[in-house]
N, C-alpha and C positions, 0 to 999 in steps of 0.2 A: 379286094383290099380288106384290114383286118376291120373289128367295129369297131376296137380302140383306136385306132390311126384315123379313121370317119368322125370320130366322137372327138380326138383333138384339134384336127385338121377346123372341125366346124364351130370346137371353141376358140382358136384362136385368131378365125377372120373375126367373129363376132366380139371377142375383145377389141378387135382394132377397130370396129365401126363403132364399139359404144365409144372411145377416147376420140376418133375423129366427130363423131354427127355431135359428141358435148362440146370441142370444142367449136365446130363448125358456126351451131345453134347460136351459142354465147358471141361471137364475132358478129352474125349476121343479124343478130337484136342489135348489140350496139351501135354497127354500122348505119341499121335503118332508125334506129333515134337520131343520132350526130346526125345524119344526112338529111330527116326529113323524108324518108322514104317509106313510103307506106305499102309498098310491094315488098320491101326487100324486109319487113316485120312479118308480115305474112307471110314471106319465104323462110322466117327463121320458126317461127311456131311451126310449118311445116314441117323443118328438118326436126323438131321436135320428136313426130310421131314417128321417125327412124330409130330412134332411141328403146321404144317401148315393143315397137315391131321385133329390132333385134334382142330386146331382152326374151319375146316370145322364142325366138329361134333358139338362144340360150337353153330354153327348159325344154323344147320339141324334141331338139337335138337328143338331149341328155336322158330325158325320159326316153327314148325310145329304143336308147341302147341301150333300157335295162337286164337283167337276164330274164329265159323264162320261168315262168313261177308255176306252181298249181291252178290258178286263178285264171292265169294267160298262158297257154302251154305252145300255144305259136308265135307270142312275141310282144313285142311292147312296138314295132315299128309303126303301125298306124297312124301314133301320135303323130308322128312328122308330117306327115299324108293331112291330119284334121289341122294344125298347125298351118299350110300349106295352105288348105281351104278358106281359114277365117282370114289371113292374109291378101288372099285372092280378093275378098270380100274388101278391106280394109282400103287394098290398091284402087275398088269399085268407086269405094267413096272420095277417096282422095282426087279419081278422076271427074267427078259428078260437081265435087265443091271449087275441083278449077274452072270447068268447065261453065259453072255456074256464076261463079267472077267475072267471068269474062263476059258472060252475055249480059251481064249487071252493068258493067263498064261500058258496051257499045249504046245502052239506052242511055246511062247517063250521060253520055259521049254526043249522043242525038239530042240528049232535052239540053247543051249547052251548058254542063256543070264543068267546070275547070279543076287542075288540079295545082300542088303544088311544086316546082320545079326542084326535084332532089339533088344532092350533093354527090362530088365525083366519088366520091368513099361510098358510097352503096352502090355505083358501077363497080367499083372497085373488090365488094363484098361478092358482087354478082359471078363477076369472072371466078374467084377464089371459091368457091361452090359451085359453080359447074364443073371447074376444074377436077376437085376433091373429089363429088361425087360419081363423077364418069369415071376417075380412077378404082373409087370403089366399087362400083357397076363391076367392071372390070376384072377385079382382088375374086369378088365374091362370087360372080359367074365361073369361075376359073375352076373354085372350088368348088361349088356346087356339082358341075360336071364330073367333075373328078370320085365324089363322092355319090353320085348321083339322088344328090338331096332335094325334092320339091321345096322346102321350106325355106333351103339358102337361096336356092333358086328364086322367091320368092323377094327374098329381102332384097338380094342385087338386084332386082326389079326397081324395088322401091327407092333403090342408091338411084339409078337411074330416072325415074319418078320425078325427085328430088332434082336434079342436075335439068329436067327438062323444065320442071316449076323455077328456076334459076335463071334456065334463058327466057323463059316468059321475062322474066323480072328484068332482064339485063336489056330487052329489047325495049319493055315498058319503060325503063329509065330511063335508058340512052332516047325511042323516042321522044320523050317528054322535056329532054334536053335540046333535040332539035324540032322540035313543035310537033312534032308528028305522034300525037297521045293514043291514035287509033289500032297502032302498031301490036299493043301490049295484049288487048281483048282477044285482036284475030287468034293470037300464036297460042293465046291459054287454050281455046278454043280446040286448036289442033290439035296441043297437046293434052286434051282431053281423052280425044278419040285415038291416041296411041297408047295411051296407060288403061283408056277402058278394054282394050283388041288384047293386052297384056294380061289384064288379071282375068277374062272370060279362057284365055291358053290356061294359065295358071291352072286355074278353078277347075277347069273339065281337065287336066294331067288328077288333080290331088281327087277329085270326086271318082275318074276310073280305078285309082288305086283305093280307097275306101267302100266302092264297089267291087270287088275282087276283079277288073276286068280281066279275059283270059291275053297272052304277049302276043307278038306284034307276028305275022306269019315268018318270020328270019330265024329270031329266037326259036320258034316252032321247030322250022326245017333241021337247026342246027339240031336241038335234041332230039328229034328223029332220027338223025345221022347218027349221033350218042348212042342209041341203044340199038339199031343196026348194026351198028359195028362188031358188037358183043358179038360171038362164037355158039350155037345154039339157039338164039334168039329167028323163029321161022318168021315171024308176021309182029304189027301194031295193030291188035285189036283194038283199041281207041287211046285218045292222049287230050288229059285237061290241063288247065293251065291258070293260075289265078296269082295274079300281082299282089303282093303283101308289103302296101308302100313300095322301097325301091328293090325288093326282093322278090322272089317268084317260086311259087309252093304248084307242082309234079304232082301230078296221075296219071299211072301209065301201066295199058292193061298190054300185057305181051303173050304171043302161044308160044310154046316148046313142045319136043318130041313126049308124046303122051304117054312112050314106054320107056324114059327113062325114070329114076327113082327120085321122091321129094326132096332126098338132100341135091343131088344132082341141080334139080330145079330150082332150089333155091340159091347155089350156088354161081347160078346163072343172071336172077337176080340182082344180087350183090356186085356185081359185075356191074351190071345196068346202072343201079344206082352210083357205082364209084363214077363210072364213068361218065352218066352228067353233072353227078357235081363238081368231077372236076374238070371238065369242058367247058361248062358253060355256069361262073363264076360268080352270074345271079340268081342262081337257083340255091334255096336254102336250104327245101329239101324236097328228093323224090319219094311217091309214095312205088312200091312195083308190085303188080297181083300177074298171078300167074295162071295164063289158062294149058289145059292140054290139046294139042293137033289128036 
C-alpha cells in the first residue's frame, strides 16, 4: 500500500479517537461526580491518557512517513517502531496502577472500610465506555493491520485497556449496589495481568523492529523463490534480512555463469531486484551483489 494512503488511513482513526476519548472523558467525570462514583472518576482520568497516547500516534505516524533525507538516507520509519515502544511502556503502567487499585481495595476491603453506594448514572457511564471503547479497540485494530502499524496497534490496545478498566468499574459499581464490593479489586486485578501479557507483545514486536531483527522464515522462503525464479541466477550464496519498522531492507548474494559479460550480470541483477520488490510488497529495498560460478 502507498505511505500516503498509510499516513491518512492512521490520521483519520486517530482523529476519531481524539473526538471520541474528549468526549468519552468529559461524560465519564461528570457522571462519576453526579453519581458519586469514585471508580467511574478514575475511569475518566484514565480515558484521559487515550488522549495524549493518540496525539503520540498523531506525530509517530506522521514523522515516519517523512521522505529520505541526507541525514536518514533509509528512512524516517523507526519513529513508529520507538512510538510503539514507549507506548508498550505506558500500557506497563497503566496495567501496574490498576492492578495496584485493586490490591489496595481488597486490604481495605479486609481492614472493614466501607464505601459509598453510587448512582445508576455511573452504571450507566460504565456501560457507555466499554461500549465506545471495544468499538474502538476494534476501528483501530482494523487499521492497524491493514497498515501494519505497531504504533496504532498499540493505541487500539489502549481503546481496549480502557474498555477493560470500565468493566472493572461497571462490576465495582453494580457490586456495590448489590452489596457485593469485593467484586471490583478481583476483576482490576485480572485485568491487570491481560494489559501487562499486551504491552510485554507490544514492546518485544517494536524492540525487534528497532533491533533490525532479520523476517519471519515465510517471508524468507518467499524471496527465495523471488530470486530463483530469475533466468540465470545458478545459486543463493547467502540472504539477510533486517526489519525497518513495518518494512524490510534485502541482502542478497547470488552466483551467475562466470563467463558471461558484467552488463549481462547486472542485468540479471535487476531482474532479482524487480522481482522481489514487486513480490513481496514489504520489502523496501533489495541490495543484489554478484558473484561468479
Amino acid at each position: 500500500m502507498d505511505k500516503r494512503s498509510d499516513q491518512y488511513i492512521a490520521n483519520k482513526v486517530s482523529v476519531v479517537t481524539l473526538i471520541v476519548n474528549i468526549t468519552l472523558s468529559c461524560f465519564k467525570l461528570a457522571a462519576g461526580i453526579i453519581a458519586h462514583s469514585g471508580a467511574m472518576i478514575s475511569d475518566a482520568v484514565h480515558s484521559t491518557t487515550d488522549v495524549l497516547t493518540t496525539i503520540m500516534v498523531l506525530f509517530g505516524v506522521n514523522l515516519s512517513a517523512m521522505k529520505d533525507d541526507d541525514n536518514h538516507q533509509y528512512g524516517h520509519e523507526k519513529i513508529e517502531s520507538l512510538v510503539g515502544a514507549v507506548m508498550a511502556v505506558i500500557l506497563m503502567i497503566t496495567a501496574l496502577g490498576i492492578g495496584y487499585a485493586g490490591i489496595k481495595s481488597l486490604f481495605a476491603l479486609g481492614s472493614g472500610v466501607s464505601i459509598k453506594v453510587p448512582g445508576r448514572l455511573a452504571l450507566i457511564a460504565a456501560v457507555t465506555s466499554i461500549a465506545s471503547q471495544e468499538a474502538m479497540y476494534w476501528y483501530a485494530r482494523s487499521a492497524a493491520k491493514k497498515i501494519k502499524s505497531p504504533a496504532l496497534m498499540a493505541d487500539a490496545w489502549h481503546h481496549r485497556s480502557d474498555a477493560m478498566s470500565s468493566v472493572g468499574s461497571f462490576i465495582g459499581i453494580g457490586g456495590a449496589m448489590l452489596g457485593w464490593t469485593f467484586l471490583d479489586p478481583l476483576v482490576s486485578i485480572l485485568i491487570c495481568a491481560i494489559i501487562a501479557k499486551v504491552a510485554v507483545d507490544i514492546g518485544r514486536t517494536s524492540i525487534d523492529q528497532l533491533l533490525d531483527k532479520a523476517a519471519d522464515k515465510e517471508t524468507v522462503e518467499i524471496i527465495e523463490n523471488a530470486v530463483m525464479e530469475i533466468n540465470g541466477v545458478v545459486r543463493i550464496d547467502d540472504l539477510k534480512t533486517r526489519l525497518h519498522s513495518k518494512k524490510l531492507f534485502v541482502d542478497v548474494e547470488i552466483s551467475v555463469d562466470g563467463n558471461i559479460t558484467t552488463w549481462q550480470a547486472h542485468g540479471i541483477a535487476e531482474k532479482v531486484h524487480d522481482n522481489v520488490e514487486g513480490i513481496c510488497s514489504d520489502v523496501k529495498h533489495i541490495m543484489v551483489h554478484v558473484n561468479p560460478v
